[in-house]
N, C-alpha and C positions, 0 to 999 in steps of 0.2 A: 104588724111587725115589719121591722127595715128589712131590704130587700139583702141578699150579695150584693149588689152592685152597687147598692148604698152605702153598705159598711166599707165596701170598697175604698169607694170614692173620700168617705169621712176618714179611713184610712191616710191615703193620698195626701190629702190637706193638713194633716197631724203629721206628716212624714212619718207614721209608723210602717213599718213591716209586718202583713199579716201572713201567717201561712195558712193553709188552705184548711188544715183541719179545725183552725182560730174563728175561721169565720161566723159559725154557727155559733157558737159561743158567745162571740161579741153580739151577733143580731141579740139573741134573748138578755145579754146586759143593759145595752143602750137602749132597747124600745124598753125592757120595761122603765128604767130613769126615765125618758120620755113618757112613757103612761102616768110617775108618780108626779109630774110635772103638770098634767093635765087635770089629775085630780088638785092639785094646787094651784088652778086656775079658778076652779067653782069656788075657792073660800073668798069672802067680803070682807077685806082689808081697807076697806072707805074710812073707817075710824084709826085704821091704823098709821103713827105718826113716821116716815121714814125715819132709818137711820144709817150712819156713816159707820158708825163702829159698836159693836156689838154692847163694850165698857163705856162708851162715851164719853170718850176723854177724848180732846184734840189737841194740836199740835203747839210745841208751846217752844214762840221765839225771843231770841234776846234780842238786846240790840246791837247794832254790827257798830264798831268805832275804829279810828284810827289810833292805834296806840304811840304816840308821840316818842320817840328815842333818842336822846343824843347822840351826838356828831363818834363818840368814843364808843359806845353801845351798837350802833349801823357797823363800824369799822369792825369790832371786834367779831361780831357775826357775819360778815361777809366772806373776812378772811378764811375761813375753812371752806366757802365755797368754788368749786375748780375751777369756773369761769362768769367774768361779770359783767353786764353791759347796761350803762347810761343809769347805775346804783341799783341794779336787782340780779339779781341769779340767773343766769342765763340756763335751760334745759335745753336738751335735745326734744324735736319734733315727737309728738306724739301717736301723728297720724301721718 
């Protein structure tokens, strides 16, 4: 079983706030998840294929283009923006 001073500490690192009568509490939560973590050490996963997503499905991209606009089309969409420099949208800093 984790100590005080370990729940403590894991406390600390997780920036929570324990109070005193929490502590015991948490020691018999965390070691036992630690103990069911140990028993899930002993199982032999050698056959077992890793995976990334439980569905396995991954990520699906398009392709990125430049969409071509006329000279009338740029103008028209610019106009509503407050301010413009060298033909784009000028923002304010973000950082």
């Amino acid at each position: 079983m984790l100590s005080k001073e370990e729940i403590k500490s894991i406390a600390s690192l997780a920036r929570i706030g324990l109070k005193e009568e929490d502590i015991e509490r948490y020691q018999k939560d965390i070691s036992g998840i630690l103990d069911y973590f140990k028993k899930m050490e002993e199982l032999d996963t050698d056959k077992v294929e890793p995976i990334g997503h439980i569905a396995g499905t991954t990520n699906v991209y398009r392709q990125d283009f430049k969409n071509e606009s006329s000279e009338k089309e740029l103008e028209s969409l610019l106009k509503n923006a407050p301010e413009i420099k060298d033909g784009a949208v000028k923002v304010k800093s973000v950082l």
